[in-house]
C-alpha positions as CSV (number, residue, x, y, z in Angstrom):
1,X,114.9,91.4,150.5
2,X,111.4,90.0,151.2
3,X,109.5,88.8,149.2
4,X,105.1,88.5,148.6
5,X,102.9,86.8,146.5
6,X,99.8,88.6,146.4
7,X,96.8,86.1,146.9
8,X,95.8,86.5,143.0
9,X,99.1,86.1,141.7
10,X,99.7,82.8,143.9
11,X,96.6,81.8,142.3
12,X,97.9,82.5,138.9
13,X,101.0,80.1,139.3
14,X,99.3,77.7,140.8
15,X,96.8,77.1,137.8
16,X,99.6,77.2,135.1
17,X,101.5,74.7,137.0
18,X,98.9,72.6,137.4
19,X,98.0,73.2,133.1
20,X,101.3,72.4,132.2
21,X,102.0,69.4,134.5
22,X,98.2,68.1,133.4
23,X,99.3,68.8,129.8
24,X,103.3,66.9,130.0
25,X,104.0,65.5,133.1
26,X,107.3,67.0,134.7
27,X,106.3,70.3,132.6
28,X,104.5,71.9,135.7
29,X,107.9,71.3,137.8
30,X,109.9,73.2,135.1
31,X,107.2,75.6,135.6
32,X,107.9,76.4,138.9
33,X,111.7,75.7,139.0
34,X,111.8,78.7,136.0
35,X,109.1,80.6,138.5
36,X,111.4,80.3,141.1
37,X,114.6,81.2,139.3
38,X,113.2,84.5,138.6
39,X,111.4,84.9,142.4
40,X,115.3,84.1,143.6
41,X,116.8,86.9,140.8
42,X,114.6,89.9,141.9
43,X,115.0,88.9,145.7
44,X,118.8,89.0,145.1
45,X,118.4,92.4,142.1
46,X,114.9,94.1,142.7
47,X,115.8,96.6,140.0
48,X,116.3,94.0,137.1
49,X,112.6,94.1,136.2
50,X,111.8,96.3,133.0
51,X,110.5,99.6,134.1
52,X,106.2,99.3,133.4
53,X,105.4,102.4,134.5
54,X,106.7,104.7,137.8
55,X,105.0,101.8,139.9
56,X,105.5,98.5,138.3
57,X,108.8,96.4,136.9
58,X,108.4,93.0,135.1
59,X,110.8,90.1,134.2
60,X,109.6,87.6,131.3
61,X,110.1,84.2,132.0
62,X,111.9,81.9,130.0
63,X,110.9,79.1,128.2
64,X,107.0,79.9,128.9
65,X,104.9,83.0,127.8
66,X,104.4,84.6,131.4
67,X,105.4,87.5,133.0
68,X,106.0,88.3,136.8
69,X,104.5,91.6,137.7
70,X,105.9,93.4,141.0
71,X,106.0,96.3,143.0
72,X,109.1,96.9,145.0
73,X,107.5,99.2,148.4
74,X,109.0,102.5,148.9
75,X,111.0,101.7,151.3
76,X,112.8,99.3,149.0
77,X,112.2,96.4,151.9
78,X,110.0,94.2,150.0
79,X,108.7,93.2,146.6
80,X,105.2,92.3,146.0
81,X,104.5,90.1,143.1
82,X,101.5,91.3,141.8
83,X,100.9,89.0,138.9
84,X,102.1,85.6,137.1
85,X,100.4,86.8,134.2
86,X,100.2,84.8,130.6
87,X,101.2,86.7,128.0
88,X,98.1,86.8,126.2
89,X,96.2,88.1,129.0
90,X,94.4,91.8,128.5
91,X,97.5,94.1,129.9
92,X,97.0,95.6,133.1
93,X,94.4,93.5,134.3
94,X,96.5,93.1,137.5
95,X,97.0,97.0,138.3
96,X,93.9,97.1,141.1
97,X,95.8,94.9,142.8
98,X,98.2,97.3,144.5
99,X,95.6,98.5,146.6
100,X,95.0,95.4,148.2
């Protein structure tokens, strides 16, 4: 299955990798290595997400406090990542994005 960053969410993971590898060096690698296991895990399983809401699913990352965010299209040939979103962030701040 395909899968999209939206442009905001790309943002989003670039900045915490950048925080964390600023903060420990080599912690911004582990960043993205987890980022990618879970990119890798919906790609293979796009319903493993937790159910959000009738639109959106969402897998928590280990070891950091972020959550991916996606929208699988209705014709269940892509995913769009909507959000690498910090756990602390308001909720839903990402939901306007599905327009885009």
């Amino acid at each position: 299955m395909e899968v999209e960053f939206h442009p905001e969410a790309s943002a989003e993971f670039m900045a915490a990798s950048a925080y964390y590898e600023a903060e420990v060096p080599g912690l911004g690698d582990a960043f993205v290595n987890e980022l990618e296991r879970v990119v890798a895990l919906i790609r293979q399983h796009p319903f493993i997400g937790s159910q959000v809401d009738e639109t959106f699913r969402r897998v928590v990352l280990a070891r950091f406090p972020f959550s991916v965010f996606y929208f699988i299209s209705p014709k269940g040939s892509r995913v769009l990542i909507v959000a690498v979103a910090h756990q602390r962030r308001k909720p839903g701040y990402w939901r306007h994005r599905i327009a885009q």
